[in-house]
C-alpha positions in Angstrom: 0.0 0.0 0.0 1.3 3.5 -0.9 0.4 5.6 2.0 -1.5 8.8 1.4 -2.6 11.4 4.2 -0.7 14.5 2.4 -1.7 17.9 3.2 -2.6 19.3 0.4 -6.1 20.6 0.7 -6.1 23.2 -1.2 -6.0 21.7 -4.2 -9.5 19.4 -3.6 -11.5 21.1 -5.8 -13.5 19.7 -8.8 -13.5 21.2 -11.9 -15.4 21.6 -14.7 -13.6 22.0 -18.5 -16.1 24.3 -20.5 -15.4 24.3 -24.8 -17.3 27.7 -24.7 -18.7 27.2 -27.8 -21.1 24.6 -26.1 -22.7 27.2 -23.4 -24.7 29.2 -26.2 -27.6 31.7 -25.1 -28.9 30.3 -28.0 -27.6 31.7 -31.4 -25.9 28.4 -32.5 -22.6 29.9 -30.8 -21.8 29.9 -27.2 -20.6 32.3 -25.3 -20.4 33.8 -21.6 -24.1 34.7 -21.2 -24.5 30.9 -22.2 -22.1 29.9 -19.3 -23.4 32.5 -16.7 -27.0 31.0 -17.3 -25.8 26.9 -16.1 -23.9 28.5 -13.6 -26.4 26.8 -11.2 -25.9 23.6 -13.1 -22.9 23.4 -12.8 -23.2 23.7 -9.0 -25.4 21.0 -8.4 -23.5 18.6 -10.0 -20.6 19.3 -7.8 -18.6 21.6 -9.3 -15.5 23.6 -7.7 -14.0 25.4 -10.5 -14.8 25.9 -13.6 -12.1 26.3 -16.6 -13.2 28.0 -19.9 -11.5 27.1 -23.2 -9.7 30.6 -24.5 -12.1 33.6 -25.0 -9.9 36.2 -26.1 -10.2 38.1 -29.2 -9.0 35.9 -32.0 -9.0 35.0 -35.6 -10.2 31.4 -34.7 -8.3 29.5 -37.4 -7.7 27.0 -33.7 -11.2 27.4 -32.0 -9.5 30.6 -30.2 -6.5 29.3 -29.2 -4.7 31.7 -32.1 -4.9 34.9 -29.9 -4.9 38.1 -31.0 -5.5 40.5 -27.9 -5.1 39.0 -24.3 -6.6 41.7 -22.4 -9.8 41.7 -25.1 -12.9 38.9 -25.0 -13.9 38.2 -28.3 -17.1 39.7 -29.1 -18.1 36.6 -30.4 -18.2 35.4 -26.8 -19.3 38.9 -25.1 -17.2 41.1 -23.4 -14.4 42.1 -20.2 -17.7 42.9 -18.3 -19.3 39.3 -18.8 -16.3 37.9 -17.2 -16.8 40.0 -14.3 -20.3 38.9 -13.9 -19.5 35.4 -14.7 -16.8 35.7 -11.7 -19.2 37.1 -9.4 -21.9 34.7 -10.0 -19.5 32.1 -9.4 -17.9 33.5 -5.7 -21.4 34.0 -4.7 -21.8 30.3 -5.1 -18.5 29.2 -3.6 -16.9 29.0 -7.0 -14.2 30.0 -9.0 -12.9 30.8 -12.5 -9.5 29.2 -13.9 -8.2 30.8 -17.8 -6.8 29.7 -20.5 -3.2 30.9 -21.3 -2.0 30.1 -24.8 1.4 30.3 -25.3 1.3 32.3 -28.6 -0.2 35.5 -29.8 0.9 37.7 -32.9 1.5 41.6 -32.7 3.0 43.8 -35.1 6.0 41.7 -35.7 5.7 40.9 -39.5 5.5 44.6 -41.2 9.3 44.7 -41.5 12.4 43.1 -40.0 12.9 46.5 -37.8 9.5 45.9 -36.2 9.9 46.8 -32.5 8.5 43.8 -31.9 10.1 41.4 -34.4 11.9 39.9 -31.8 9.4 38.7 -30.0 9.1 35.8 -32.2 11.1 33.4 -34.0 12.4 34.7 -37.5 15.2 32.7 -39.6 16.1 33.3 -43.2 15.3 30.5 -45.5 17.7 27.3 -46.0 18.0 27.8 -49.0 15.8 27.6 -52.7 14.6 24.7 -54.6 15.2 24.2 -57.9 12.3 26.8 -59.3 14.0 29.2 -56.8 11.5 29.2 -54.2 12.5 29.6 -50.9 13.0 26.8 -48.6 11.9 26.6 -44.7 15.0 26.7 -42.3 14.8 23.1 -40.8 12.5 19.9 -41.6 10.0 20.6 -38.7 6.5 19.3 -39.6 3.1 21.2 -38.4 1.6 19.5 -35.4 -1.9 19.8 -36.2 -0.8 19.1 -40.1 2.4 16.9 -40.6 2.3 17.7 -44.9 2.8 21.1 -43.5 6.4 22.9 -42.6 6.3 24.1 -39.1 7.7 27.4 -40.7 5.5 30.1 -42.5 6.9 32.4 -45.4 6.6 36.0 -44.8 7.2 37.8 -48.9 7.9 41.1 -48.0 10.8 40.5 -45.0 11.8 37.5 -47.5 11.9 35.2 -43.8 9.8 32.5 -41.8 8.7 32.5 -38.5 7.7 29.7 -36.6 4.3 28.3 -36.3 4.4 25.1 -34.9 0.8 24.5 -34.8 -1.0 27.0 -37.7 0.5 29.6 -39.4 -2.2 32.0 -37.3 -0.2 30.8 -33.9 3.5 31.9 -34.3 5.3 30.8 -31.4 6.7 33.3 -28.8 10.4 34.2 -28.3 10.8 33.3 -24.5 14.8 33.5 -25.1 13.3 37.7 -24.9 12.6 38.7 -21.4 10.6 41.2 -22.8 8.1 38.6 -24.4 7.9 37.3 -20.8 7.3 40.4 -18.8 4.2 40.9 -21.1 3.2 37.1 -19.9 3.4 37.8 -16.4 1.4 41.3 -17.2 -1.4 39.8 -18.8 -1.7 37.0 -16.4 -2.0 40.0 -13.6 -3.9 41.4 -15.7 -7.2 38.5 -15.2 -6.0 37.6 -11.7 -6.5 41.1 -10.2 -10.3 40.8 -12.2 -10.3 37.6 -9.9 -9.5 34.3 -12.3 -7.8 32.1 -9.6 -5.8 30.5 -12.0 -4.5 29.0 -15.4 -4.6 26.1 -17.3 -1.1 26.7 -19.1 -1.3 25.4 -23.2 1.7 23.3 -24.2 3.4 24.7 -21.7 6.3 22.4 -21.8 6.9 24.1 -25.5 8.2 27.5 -24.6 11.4 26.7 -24.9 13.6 25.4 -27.8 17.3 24.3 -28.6 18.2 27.7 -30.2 20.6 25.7 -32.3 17.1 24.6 -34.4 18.8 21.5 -35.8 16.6 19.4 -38.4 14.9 16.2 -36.8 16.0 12.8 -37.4 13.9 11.3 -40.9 14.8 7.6 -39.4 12.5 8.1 -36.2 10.1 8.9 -38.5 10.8 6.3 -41.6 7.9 3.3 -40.2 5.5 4.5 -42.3 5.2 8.3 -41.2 2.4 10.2 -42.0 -0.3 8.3 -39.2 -2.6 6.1 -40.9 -1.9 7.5 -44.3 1.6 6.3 -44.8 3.0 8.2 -48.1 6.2 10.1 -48.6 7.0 12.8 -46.0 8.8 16.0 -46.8 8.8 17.3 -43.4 9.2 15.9 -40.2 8.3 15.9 -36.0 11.1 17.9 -34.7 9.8 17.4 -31.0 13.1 16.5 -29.7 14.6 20.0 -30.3 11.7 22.0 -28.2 9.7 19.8 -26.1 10.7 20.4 -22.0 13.8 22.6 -24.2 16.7 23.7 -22.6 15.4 27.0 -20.2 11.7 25.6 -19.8 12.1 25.0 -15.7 14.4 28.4 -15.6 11.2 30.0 -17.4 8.8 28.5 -15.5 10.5 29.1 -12.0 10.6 33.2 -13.1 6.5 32.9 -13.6 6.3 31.3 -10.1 8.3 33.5 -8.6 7.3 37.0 -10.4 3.2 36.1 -10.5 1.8 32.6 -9.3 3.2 32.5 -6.2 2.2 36.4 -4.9 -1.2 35.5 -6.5 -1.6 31.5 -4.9 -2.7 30.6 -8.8 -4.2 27.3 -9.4 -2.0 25.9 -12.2 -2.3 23.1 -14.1 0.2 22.7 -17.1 -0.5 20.7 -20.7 2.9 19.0 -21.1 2.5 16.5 -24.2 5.2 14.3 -25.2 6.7 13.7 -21.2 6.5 10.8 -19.4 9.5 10.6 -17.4 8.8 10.7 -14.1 12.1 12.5 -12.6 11.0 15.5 -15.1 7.5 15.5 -14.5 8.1 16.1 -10.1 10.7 18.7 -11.3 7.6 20.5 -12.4 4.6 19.4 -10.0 6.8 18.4 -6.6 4.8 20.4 -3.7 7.2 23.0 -2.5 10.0 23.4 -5.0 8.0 22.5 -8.6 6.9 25.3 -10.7 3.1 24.1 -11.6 0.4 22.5 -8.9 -0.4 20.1 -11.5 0.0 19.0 -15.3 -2.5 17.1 -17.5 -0.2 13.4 -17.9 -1.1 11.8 -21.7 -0.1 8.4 -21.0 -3.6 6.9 -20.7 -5.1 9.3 -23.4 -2.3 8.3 -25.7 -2.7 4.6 -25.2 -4.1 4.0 -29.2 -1.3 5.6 -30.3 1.5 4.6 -32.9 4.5 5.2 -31.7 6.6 7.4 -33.8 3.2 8.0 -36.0 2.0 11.1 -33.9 -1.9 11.2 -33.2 -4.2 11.0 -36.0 -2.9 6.8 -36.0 -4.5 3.8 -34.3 -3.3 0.8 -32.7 -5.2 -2.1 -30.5 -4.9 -1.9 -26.8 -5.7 -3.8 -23.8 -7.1 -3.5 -20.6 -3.6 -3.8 -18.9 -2.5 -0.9 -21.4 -5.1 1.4 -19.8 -4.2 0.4 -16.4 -0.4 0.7 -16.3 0.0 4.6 -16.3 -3.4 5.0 -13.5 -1.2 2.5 -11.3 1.8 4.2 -11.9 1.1 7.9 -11.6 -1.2 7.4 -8.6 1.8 5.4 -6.4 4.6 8.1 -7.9 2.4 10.8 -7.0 1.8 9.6 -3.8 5.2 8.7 -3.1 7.6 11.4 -3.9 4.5 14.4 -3.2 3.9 15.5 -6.4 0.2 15.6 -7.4 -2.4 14.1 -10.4 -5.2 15.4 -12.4 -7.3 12.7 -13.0 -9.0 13.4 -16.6 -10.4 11.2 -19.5 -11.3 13.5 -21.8 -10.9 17.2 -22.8 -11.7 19.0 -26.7 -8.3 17.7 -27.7 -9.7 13.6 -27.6 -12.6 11.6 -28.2 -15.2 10.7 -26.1 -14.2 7.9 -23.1 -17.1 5.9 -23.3 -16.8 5.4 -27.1 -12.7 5.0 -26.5 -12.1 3.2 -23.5 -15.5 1.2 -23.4 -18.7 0.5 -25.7 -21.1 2.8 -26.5 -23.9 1.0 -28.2 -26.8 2.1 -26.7 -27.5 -0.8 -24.4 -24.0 -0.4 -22.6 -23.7 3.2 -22.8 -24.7 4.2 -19.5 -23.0 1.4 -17.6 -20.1 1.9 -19.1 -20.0 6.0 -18.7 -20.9 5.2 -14.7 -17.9 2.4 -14.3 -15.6 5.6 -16.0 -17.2 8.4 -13.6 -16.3 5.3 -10.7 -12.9 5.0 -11.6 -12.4 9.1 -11.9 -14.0 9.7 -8.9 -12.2 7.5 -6.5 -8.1 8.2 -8.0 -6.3 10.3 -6.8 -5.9 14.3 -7.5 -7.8 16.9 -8.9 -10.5 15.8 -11.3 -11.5 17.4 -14.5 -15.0 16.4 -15.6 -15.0 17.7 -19.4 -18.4 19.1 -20.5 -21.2 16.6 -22.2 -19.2 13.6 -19.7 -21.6 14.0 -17.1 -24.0 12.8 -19.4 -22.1 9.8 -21.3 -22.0 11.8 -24.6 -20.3 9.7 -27.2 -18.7 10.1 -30.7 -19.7 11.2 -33.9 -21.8 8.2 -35.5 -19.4 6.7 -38.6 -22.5 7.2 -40.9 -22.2 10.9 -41.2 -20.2 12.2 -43.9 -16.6 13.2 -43.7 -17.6 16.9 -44.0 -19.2 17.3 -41.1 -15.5 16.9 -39.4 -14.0 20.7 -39.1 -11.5 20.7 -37.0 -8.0 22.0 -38.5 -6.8 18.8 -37.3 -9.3 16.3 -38.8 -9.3 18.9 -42.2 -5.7 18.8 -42.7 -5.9 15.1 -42.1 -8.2 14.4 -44.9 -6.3 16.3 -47.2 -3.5 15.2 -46.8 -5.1 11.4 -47.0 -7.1 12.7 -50.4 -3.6 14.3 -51.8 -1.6 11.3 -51.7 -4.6 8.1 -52.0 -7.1 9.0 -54.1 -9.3 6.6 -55.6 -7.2 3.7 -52.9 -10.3 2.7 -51.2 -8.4 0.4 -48.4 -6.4 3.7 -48.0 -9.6 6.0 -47.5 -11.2 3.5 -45.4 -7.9 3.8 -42.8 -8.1 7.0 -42.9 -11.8 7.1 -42.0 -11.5 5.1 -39.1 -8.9 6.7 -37.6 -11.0 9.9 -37.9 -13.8 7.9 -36.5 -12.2 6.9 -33.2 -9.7 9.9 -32.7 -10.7 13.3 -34.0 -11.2 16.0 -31.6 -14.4 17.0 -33.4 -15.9 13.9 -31.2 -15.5 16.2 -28.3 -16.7 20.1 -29.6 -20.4 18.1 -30.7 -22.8 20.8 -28.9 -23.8 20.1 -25.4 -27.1 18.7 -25.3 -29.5 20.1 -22.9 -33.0 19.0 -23.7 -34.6 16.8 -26.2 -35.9 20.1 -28.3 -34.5 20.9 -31.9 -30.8 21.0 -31.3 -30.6 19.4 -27.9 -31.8 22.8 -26.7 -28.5 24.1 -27.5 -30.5 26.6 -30.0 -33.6 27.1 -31.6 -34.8 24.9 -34.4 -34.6 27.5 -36.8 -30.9 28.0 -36.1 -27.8 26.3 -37.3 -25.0 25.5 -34.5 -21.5 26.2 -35.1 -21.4 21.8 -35.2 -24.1 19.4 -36.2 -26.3 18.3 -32.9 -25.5 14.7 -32.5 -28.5 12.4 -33.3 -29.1 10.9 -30.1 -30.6 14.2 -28.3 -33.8 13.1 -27.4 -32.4 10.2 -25.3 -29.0 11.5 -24.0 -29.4 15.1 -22.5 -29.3 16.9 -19.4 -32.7 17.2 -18.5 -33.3 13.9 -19.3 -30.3 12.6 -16.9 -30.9 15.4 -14.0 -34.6 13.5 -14.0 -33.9 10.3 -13.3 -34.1 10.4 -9.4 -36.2 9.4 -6.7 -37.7 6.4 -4.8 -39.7 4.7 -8.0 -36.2 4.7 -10.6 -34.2 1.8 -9.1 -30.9 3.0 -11.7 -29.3 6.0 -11.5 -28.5 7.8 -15.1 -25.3 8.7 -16.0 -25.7 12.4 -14.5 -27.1 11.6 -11.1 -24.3 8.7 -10.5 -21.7 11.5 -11.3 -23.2 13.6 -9.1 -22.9 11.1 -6.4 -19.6 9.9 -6.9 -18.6 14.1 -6.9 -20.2 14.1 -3.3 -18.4 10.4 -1.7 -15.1 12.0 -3.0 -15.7 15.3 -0.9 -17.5 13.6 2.0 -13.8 11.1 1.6 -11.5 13.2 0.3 -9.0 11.7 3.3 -9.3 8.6 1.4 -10.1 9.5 -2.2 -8.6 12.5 -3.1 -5.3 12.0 -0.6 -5.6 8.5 0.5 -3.5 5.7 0.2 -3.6 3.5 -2.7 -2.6 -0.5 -4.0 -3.5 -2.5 -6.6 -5.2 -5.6 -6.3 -5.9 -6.7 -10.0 -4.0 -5.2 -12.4 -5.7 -6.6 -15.4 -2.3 -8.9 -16.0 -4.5 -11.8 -17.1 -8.0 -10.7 -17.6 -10.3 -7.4 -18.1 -11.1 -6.7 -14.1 -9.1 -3.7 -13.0 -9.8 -2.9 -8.9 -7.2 -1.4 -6.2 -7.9 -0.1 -2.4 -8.0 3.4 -1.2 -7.4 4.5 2.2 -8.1 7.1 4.4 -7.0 7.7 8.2 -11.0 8.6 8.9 -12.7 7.4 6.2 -11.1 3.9 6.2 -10.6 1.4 2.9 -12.8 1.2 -0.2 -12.3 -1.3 -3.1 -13.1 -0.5 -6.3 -13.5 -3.3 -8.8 -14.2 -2.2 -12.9 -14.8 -4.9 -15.6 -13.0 -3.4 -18.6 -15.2 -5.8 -20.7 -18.8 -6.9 -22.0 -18.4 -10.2 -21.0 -19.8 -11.5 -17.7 -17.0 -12.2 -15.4 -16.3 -14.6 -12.1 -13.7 -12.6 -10.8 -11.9 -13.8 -7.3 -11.7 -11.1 -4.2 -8.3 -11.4 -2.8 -8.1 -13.5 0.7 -6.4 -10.4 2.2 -9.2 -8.5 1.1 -11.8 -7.9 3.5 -15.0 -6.6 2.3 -17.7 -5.4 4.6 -20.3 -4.6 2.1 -21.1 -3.4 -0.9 -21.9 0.4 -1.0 -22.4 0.9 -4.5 -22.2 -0.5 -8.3 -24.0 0.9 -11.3 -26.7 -1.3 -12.6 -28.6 -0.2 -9.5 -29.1 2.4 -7.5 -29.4 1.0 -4.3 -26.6 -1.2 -2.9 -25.3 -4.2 -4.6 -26.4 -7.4 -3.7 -23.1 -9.4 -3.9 -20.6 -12.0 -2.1 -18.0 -10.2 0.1 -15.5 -13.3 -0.2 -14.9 -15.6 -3.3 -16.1 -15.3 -6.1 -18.0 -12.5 -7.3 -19.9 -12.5 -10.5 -19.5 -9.1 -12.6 -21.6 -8.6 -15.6 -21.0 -6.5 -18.3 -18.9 -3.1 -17.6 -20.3 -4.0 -14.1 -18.4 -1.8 -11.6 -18.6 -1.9 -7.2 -17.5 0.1 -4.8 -16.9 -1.7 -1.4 -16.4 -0.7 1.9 -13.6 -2.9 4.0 -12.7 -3.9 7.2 -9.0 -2.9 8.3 
């Protein structure tokens, strides 16, 4: 058992991860009125802290996270004041407000080369011309959110490129400039003193890069590169040279000391690409690390290819999903760092239709035994909008063009460029669009069974296409099924409840000790013991599987009785010792005797 009983208390809170497209006040487009007005929703479910997808004025070539004023809301979204109305409502009901900070924004940098603030970007001169005399990118970098694509964009008049890892609308920031940095720290002030408690901090880990800007290795990249698509590559991940670069701690120490810090911000980092765990405390250690927390990929990233990047599919097993939860949870415990504890978020598909099946007769069950698992690991949970409800992915019968993510576009061109008219080719191509695009996740939230989910009037088109299943999988629908005469709990309520347990336990749940006792090594049953100095020891047991299973409780496992399971809502009726027969994506939650 890896003992628990840290004191870390402030960092308890659940929170809720709004796309802010999906809280419309009912134009098809959401925005902060549409957030302010489920403020209360929010609340009831159990909801500490809410964190808003970026709002600032932008071009929205990346669902505004290509930012063109900081200190500006779009007026697609509303306006400064909103914010402060939105932050008000929520400290009058005991909660608080966590932004977005997005590592790149573009100012007058591109008019000329003497630009005052040329420098606070990256700008080389080209490698070189091809044969036609056009000029050629200064390394072999590929686009992250479109591998065809050089991470470099041309600039005519300065005859230059500067560096736009993701689009060519997100240039990447200078950090090596300490004026770039100052004007960081200013604009984070700048929402804290309006009374955001905090940041969720975009690829973070990406700030800083080997100055050197060396071209990346073709071999890493020679197993059939280009995902699912395979064909021949001109340009190439160059992750090594600026993922967790060089000066990244030595940047982010100077924002803890200069702002988070005097401020006590709730931070939580994005940091793709790490897994090591010596790097990872360096950044989330209590005391000397520079972030409270940073989203960790390794189960989100378990259908990935290695060396294929994320738009390619592999098989997986139970084990493979279980491996990083068992790991992170004793590290963090161990050596005092600290988890969040997430399955989803608008970069990934939906965890029901990922992790479990969601045909509609397992779709609930299997959503509950997820919102289980969540709620009793760990950390600080994110619970990413339309979750609460077991929303699932985009059905494979709608056509391709109702993906429109920049992502998911640039992947279907680039499959269409180099197969067209290879049907096996297409059909790869599909399916990996079909399981992993984040377009799964930006569907509109579904409120009500009305035209469009109640997201909008009939007579209005959303921003996405309302997914089919409205009538049947939406809030009201879920927050109704309660009372004495409904012997289930839906999807909603059973979140709800899990929410409260993990407050009412947080000795146990939240900081508590924690062991494995089946790691899935040999079948589909995943289940390990928490435990609290009050609140004592709680087994959970998931069936990763739609098979009915005769699984075998441990001899040192002591089970007093069952508390709760999700097939009903009452407690289950099970053995305590020997076997114990779990059907389909059954999941319990036991309470045991010392």
């Amino acid at each position: 058992m890896v003992e628990g009983s840290r004191n870390l208390s402030g960092k308890n809170p659940i929170a809720a991860t709004l796309l802010i497209p999906q809280y419309t006040n009912g134009d098809g487009w959401g925005d902060l009125k549409g957030i302010i007005s489920k403020v209360d929703y929010l609340k009831e479910l159990g909801v500490d802290i809410i964190w808003i997808s970026p709002i600032y004025k932008s071009p929205q070539a990346d669902m505004g996270y290509d930012i063109a004023d900081y200190r500006l809301i779009d007026p697609r979204y509303g306006t400064n004041e909103d914010v402060d109305v939105l932050i008000a409502e929520l400290k009058e009901r005991k909660m608080k407000l966590m932004m977005d900070l997005v590592h790149a924004w573009f100012l007058d940098s591109s008019s000329s080369r003497t630009s005052p603030k040329r420098s606070w970007y990256i700008w080389k001169d080209p490698s070189g011309h091809d044969k036609t005399g056009n000029p050629l990118p200064p390394n072999n970098w590929s686009q992250i959110l479109g591998d065809a694509n050089s991470a470099w964009t041309y600039d005519p008049p300065s005859n230059q490129y500067y560096l736009s890892l993701f689009t060519p609308e997100q240039p990447d920031l200078n950090w090596e400039n300490p004026d770039v940095r100052a004007a960081v720290h200013d604009v984070l002030r700048f929402w804290l003193d309006k009374g955001v408690c905090g940041y969720r901090m975009d690829v973070i880990n990406l700030i800083s890069k080997d100055q050197r800007f060396p071209d990346a290795d073709p071999s890493i990249v020679a197993e059939g590169r280009g995902g699912a698509i395979g064909g021949p590559v001109q340009y190439h991940p160059g992750s090594k040279w600026y993922t967790n670069g060089p000066r990244m701690h030595e940047f982010l120490q100077e924002l803890k000391r200069e702002v988070l810090e005097p401020y006590h911000t709730v931070t939580v980092g994005e940091m793709p690409g790490v897994s090591d765990i010596d790097e990872i405390l360096r950044t989330v250690k209590g005391g000397t690390g520079e972030l409270n927390m940073i989203f960790i990929f390794d189960v989100v990233d378990i259908d990935n290819v290695p060396g294929q990047g994320r738009m390619a599919l592999q098989k997986w097993t139970v084990r493979d999903l279980v491996k990083p939860i068992e790991k992170w949870q004793s590290v963090m415990i161990e050596r005092g760092g600290w988890n969040s504890v997430f399955l989803e978020n608008h970069d990934n598909p939906r965890s029901v239709s990922r992790f479990c099946d969601d045909s509609d007769d397992t779709r609930e069950r299997a959503a509950k035994l997820l919102a289980l698992m969540q709620t009793t690991l760990s950390g600080t949970i994110f619970v990413y909008q339309g979750e609460e409800i077991g929303m699932r992915n985009m059905p494979k019968t709608w056509d391709v063009s109702e993906y429109k993510d920049v992502e998911s576009v640039n992947f279907w061109k680039k499959t269409l460029a180099l197969h067209q008219g290879d049907a096996e080719a297409l059909r790869k191509a599909r399916e990996v669009l079909d399981a992993k695009a984040r377009d799964h996740a930006r569907t509109p939230m579904q409120w009500d069974g009305s035209a469009n989910g109640g997201f909008c009037e009939g007579g209005v088109v959303p921003w996405m296409r309302v997914m089919d299943d409205f009538e049947t999988c939406n809030a009201e629908v879920e927050m109704g099924q309660d009372g004495d005469k409904i012997d289930d709990l839906s999807v909603w309520r059973f979140w709800q409840r899990g929410l409260a347990n993990r407050k009412e336990h947080a000795d146990c749940f939240v900081y508590g000790g924690y062991r494995t006792v089946d790691s899935a090594e040999k079948g589909s049953v995943f289940a390990y013991l928490r435990t609290g100095e009050k609140s004592g020891k709680w087994l959970v047991v998931l069936n990763f599987s739609g098979e009915d299973i005769e699984w075998h409780l441990p001899e040192d496992v002591k089970v007093q009785g069952w508390m709760a399971g999700n097939y009903l809502k009452g407690k289950p009726d099970k053995p305590t010792k020997g076997a114990v027969g779990l059907r389909p994506w059954e999941c319990l939650l036991g309470m045991c005797v010392d």
